[in-house]
C-alpha positions in Angstrom: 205.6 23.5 144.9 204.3 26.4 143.0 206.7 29.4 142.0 205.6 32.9 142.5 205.8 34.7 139.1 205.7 37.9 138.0 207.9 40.5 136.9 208.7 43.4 139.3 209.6 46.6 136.7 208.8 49.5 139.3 207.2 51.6 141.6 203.1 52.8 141.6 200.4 54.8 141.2 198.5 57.8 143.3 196.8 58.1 145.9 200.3 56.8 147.1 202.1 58.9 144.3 204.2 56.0 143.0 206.1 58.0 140.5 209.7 58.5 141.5 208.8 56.9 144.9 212.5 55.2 145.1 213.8 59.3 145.0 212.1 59.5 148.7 213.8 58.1 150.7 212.2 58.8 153.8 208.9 57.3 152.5 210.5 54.5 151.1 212.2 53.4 154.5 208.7 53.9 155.8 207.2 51.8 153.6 210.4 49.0 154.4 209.7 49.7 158.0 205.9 48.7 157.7 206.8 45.7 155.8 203.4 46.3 153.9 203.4 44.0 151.2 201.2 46.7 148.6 204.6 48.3 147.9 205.7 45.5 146.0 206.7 45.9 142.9 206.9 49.6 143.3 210.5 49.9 144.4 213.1 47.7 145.9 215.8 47.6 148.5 218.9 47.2 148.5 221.4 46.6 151.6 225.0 47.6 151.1 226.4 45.9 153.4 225.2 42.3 152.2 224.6 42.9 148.9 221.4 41.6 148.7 218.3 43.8 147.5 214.7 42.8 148.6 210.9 43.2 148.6 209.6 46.4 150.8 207.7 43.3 152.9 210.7 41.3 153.0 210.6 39.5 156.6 214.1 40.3 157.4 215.3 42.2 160.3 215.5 46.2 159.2 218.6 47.3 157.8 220.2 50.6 159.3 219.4 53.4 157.0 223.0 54.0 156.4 222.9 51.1 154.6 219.7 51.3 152.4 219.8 52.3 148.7 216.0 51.9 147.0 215.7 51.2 142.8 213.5 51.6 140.5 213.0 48.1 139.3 215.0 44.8 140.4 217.0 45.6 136.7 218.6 48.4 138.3 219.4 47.1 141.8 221.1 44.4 139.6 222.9 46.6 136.9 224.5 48.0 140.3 225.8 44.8 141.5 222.9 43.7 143.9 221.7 40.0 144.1 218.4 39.2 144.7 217.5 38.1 147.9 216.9 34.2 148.8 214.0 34.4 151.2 211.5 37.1 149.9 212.4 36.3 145.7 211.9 40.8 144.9 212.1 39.1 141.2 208.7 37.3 141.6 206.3 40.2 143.1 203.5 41.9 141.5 204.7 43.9 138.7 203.8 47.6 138.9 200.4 49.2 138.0 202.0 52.6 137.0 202.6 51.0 133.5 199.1 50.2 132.9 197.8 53.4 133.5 200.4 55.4 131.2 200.2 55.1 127.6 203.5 57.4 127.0 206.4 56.2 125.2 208.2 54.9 128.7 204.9 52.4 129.9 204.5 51.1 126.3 207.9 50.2 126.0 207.6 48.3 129.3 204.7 46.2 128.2 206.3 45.3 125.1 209.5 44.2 127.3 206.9 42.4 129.7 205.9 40.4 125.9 209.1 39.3 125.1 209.6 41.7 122.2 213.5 42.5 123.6 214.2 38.5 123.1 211.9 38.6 119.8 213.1 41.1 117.9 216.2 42.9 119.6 216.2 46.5 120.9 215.9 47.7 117.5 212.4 45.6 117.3 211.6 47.6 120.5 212.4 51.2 119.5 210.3 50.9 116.1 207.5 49.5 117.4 207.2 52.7 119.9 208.1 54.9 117.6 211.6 56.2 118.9 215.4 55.3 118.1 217.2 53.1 120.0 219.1 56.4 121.8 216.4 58.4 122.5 214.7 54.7 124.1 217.5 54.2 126.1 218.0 57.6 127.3 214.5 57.8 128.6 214.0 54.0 130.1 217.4 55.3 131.7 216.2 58.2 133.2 213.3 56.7 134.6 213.3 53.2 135.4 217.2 53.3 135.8 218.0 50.7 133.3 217.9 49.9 130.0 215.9 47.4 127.9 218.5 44.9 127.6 219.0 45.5 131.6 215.1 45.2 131.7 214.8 42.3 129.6 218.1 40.3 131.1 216.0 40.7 134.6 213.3 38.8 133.2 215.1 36.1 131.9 217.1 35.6 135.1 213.3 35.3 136.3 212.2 33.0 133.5 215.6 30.9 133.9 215.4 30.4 137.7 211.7 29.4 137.3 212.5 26.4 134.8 215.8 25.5 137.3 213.8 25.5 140.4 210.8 23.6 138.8 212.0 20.8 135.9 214.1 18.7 135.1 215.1 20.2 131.7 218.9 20.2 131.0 220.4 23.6 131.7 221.5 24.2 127.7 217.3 23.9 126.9 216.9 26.4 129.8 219.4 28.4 128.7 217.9 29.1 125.2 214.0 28.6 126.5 214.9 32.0 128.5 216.4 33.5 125.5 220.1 34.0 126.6 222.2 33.7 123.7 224.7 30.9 125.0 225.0 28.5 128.1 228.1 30.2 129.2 226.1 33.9 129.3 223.5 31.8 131.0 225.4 30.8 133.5 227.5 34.1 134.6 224.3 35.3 134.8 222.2 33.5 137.3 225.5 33.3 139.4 226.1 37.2 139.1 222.1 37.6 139.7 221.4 35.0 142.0 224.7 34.3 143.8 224.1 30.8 143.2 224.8 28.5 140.0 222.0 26.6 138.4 223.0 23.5 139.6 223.0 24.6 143.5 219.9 26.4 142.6 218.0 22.8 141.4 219.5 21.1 144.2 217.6 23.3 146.9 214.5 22.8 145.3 212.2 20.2 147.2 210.1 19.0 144.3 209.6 19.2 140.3 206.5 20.2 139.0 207.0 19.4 135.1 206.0 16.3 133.3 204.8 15.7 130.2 200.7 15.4 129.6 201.0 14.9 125.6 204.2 14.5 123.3 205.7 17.6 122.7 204.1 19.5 125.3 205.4 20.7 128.8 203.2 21.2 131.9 204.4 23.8 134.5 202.1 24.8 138.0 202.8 28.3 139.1 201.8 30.9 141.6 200.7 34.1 140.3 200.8 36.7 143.3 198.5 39.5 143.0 197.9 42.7 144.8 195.1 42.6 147.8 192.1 43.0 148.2 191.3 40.5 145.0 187.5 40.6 143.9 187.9 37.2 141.4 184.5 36.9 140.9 184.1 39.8 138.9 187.0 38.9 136.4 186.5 35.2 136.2 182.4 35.3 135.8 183.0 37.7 133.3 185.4 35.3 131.0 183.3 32.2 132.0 179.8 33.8 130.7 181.9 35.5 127.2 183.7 31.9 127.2 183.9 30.7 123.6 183.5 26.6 123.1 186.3 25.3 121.8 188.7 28.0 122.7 187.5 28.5 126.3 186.1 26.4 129.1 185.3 26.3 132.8 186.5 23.2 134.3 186.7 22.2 137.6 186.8 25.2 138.8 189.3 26.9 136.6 189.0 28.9 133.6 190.9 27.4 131.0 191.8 28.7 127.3 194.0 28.3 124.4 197.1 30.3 123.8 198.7 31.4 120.3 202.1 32.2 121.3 205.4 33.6 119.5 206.8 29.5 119.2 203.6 27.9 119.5 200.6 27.0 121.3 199.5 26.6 124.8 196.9 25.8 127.0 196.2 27.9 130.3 194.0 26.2 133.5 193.3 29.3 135.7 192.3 28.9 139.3 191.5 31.9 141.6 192.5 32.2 145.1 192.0 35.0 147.7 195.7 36.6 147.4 196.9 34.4 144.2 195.8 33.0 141.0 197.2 29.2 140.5 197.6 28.7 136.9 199.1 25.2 135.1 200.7 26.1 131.7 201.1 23.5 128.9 203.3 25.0 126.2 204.9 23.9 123.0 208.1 25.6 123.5 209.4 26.5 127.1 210.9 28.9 125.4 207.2 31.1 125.3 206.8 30.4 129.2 207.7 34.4 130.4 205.1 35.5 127.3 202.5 33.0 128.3 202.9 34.8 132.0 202.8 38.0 130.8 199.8 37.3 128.7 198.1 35.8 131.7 198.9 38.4 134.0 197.5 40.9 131.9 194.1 38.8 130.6 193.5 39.3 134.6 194.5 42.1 135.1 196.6 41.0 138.7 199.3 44.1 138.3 196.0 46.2 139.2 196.3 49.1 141.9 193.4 47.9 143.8 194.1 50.5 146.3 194.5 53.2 144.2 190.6 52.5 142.5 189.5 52.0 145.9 190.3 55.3 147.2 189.6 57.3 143.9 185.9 55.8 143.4 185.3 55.8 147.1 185.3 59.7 147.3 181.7 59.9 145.3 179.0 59.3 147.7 177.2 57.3 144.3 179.6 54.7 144.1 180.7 54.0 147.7 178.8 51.1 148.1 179.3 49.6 145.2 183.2 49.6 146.0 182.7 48.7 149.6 180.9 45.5 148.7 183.2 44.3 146.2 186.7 46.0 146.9 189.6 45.0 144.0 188.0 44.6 141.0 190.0 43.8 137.9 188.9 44.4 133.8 188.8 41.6 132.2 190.9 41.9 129.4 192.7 39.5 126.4 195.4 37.4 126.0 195.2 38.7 122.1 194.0 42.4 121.4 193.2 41.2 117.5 190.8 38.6 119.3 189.5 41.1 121.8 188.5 43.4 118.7 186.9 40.8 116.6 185.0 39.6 119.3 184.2 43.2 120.3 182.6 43.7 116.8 180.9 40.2 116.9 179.2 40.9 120.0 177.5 44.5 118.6 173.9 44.6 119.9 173.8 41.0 120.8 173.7 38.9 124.1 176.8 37.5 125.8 175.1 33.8 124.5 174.8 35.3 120.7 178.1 36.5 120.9 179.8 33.4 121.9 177.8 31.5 119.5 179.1 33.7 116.2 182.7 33.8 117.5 182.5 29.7 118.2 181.6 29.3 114.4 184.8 31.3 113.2 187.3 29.8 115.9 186.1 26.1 114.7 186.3 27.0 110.7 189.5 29.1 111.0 191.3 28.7 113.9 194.1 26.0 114.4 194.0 22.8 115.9 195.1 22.3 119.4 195.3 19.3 120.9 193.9 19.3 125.0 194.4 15.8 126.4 193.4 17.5 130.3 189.9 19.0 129.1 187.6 20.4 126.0 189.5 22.7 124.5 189.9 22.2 120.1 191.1 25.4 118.9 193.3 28.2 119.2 191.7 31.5 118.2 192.3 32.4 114.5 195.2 35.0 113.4 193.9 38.3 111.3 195.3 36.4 108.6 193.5 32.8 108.6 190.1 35.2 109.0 191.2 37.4 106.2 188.6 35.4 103.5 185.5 34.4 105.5 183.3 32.2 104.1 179.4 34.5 104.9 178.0 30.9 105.5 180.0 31.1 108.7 178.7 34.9 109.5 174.8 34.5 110.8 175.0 38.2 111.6 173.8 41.6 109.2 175.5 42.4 106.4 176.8 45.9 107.7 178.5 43.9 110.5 180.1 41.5 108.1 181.3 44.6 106.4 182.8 46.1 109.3 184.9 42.9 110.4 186.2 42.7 107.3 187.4 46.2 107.2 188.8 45.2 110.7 190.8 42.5 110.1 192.1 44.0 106.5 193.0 46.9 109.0 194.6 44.9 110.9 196.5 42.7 108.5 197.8 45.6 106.5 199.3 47.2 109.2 197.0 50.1 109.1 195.8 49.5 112.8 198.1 48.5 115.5 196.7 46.7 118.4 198.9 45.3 120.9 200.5 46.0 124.3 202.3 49.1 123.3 200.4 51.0 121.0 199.2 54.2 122.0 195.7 54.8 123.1 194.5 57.5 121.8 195.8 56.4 118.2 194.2 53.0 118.4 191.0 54.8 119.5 190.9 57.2 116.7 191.8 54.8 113.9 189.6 52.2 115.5 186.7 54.9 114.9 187.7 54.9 111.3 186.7 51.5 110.6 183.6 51.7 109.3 180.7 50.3 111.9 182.8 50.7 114.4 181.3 53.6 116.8 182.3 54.3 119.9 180.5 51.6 122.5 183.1 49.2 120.3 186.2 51.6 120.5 185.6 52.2 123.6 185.4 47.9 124.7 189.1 47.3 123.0 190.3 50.1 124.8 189.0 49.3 128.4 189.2 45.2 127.6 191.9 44.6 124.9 194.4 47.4 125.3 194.1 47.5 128.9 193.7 52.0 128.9 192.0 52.2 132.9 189.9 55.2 131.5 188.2 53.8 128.6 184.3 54.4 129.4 181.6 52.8 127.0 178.8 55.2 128.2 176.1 53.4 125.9 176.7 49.9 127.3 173.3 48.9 128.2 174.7 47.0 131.3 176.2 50.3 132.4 173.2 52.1 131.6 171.1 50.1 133.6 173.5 49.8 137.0 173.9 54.1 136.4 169.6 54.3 136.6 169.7 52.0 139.7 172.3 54.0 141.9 171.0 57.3 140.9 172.7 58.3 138.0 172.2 59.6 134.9 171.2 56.7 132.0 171.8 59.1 129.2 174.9 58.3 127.3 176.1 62.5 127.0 175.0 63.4 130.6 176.7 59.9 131.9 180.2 60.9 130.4 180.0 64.4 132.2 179.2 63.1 135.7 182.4 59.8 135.0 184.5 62.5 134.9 185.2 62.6 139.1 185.8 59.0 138.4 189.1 59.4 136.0 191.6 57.7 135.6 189.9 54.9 136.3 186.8 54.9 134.7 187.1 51.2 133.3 187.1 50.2 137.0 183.9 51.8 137.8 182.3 50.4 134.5 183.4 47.4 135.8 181.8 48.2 139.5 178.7 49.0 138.0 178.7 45.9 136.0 178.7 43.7 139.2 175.3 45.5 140.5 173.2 43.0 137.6 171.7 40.2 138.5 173.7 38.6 135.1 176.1 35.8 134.3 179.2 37.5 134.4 179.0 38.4 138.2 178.5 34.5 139.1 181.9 32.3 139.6 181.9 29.8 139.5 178.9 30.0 136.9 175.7 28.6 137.5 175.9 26.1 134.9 178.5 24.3 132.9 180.2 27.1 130.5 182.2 24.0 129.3 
């Protein structure tokens, strides 16, 4: 049996003006009432006289309005005394888009929750790392998502928790601290309080166990990753199959597999897409990085995407029409690791997809850490800033000005001076990124659309985009291109990535043409 996973925070996006959705009620009890399952993750609801909140699609009959309350976020719902319901599991839908198009305080603080950080490095960890105090954080995730970030982060690991319960066979105390709750007894008051079941009735309704061991040490879990419809893989997945780095990436048997450096340890990732899901087997160190390793997954695909929101926005420009209408529901490609996203960004300046992958393979073999992949190919996790902080040239085949501007890079980067991760802010990044010398703005631009995840990032000069713009009509010139994408905002990164699939290249073919393994 694969579990559903993912980690419903709140509401959406425009056209559907997800924003403070849950305040309407009206359109919210519309939305239950059409049991259309695109408002997942946007809201849920909650019935007061079972108790019980839900999924807008959830299959049950429809309560009496009377009786409806709608939240922000399932942390809310269960802050208020509300368990989560059996049948349609409002803890394992899509997650919302509206936090991957904000970069204000609120959204980054959310991403970094989505990470682990609350679990990591306390509330205190949380609050310096965006930049506020642990008040002013509060009062604002408060005001807007209706909880707070311990509320926020004990939601997730009720999610993490039931997971490992429904799926292995580990003993609840390894469970316990794998989800990051501080002590077995806190563990269990909580999954009974949010689950009104204990673990043990919890493990004995589920049908099969999906964890065994592939290599000492190691844990292998299958999940479910739900995603928003329509789902265009092919765009996502021949993108990271033709970029795939040997080694630290691999296509097999139809699945993209790679490496993972995690907070505990390492883990291997097998990827496989489906029309309305994306399976994924996890082998991890530590169970306790399993809600990371999701997050990090979710987010190297892109799957808590708006698809509907892109659609109608790019749809309105008779230029671009087609293009969406062919391929409806593309997702960026992003990272599982915005340090490796930049690096590789800088690697791959003015080269092919094949160079690039060539010069990155020779770092992750000579730096990065052995891994050890008894399913597949895979040797190497990709090196921290700090193992590439004294790089032998001999392992560098490229100019000397680009050797220059990685190094500048990763000191950046290991003194602190750059921040790159799921909650730094945008335009920040973007400006000091510009700072580092050789870095101009095709390569700013690439970590902000592919390794930071901003939906408006728009590398005008990208030859690929320059070619698909000259095909449909529009203007090649890097200036004039950048005035006519501006009908296109917010979502800009999605129409590079439309325009990208118009080229008869490698990273629109999945699965690839030849072995990327």
């Amino acid at each position: 049996m694969d579990h559903d996973v993912g980690f419903p925070l709140v509401l959406s996006v425009p056209p559907c003006n997800g924003r403070g959705m849950y305040d309407d009620f009206d359109r919210c009890y519309r939305a239950v009432q059409s049991r259309d399952c695109r408002f997942d993750g946007w809201f849920v609801t909650a019935v007061l006289t079972t108790g019980i909140y839900c999924r807008p699609s959830c299959p049950v009959r429809l309560p009496l309005a009377r009786n409806v309350r709608f939240y922000p976020t399932a942390a809310a719902a269960q802050r208020a005394g509300f368990r989560a319901c059996k049948r349609c599991r409002p803890d394992a839908s899509p997650g919302s888009p509206e936090w991957n198009i904000r970069s204000d305080a609120v959204a980054r603080a959310m991403r970094l929750i989505a990470d682990g950080v609350v679990d990591r490095d306390g509330v205190t960890g949380l609050a310096a790392r965006v930049g506020y105090t642990t008040r002013q954080l509060e009062r604002m995730l408060q005001a807007e998502v209706g909880a707070g970030p311990l509320a926020l982060a004990r939601a997730q690991r009720v999610q993490t928790a039931r997971v490992l319960i429904e799926t292995t066979d580990l003993p609840f105390s390894d469970i316990a601290f794998a989800a990051g709750f501080a002590s077995i007894r806190q563990f269990n008051d909580t999954v009974r309080s949010a689950c009104d079941s204990t673990p043990t009735t919890l493990r004995q309704k589920a049908s099969q166990r999906q964890w065994h061991d592939p290599s000492p040490g190691a844990q292998m879990l299958a999940l479910r990753l739900p995603v928003r419809t329509p789902f265009a893989y092919e765009g996502v997945f021949g993108h990271l199959a033709a970029s795939a780095v040997p080694g630290c990436e691999e296509v097999r048997d139809g699945a993209y597999r790679r490496t993972l450096r995690l907070p505990s340890g390492y883990g291997i990732v097998s990827l496989t897409p489906r029309p309305d899901h994306v399976s994924a087997t996890l082998v991890l160190e530590h169970v306790r990085d399993l809600a990371t390793a999701i997050a990090r997954c979710r987010r190297l695909l892109d799957l808590d995407a708006d698809p509907e929101a892109v659609i109608d926005a790019l749809s309105s420009d008779a230029d671009l029409r087609a293009v969406v209408t062919k391929a409806p529901g593309q997702r960026i490609p992003r990272t599982v690791d915005e340090h490796e996203l930049a690096v590789r960004a800088v690697l791959g300046q003015q080269v092919s997809t094949g160079a690039a992958r060539t010069h990155t393979a020779r770092l992750v073999h000579a730096y990065g850490s052995a891994v050890n992949d008894s399913a597949g190919g895979l040797t190497h996790a990709f090196p921290t800033v700090t193992q590439l902080a004294a790089i032998d040239p001999a392992h560098l085949a490229v100019p000397e000005a680009r050797r220059r501007s990685l190094a500048a890079l990763i000191g950046a980067l290991a003194d602190g001076d750059l921040t790159l991760d799921p909650g730094c802010d945008w335009e920040q990044a973007r400006a000091r990124l510009l700072a580092v010398p050789g870095i101009g703005p095709w390569t700013a631009e690439i970590i902000a659309m592919r390794g930071l995840g901003d939906p408006d990032a728009f590398p005008a000069s990208d030859l690929g985009v320059r070619l698909a713009a000259e095909q449909l009509g529009l203007p090649a010139d890097p200036r004039a291109l950048i005035d006519r994408s501006a009908r296109w905002r917010p979502w800009r990164s999605y129409a590079v990535q439309h325009l990208w699939t118009t080229l008869d290249h490698s990273v629109n073919h999945w699965p690839p043409k030849e072995k990327t393994s």
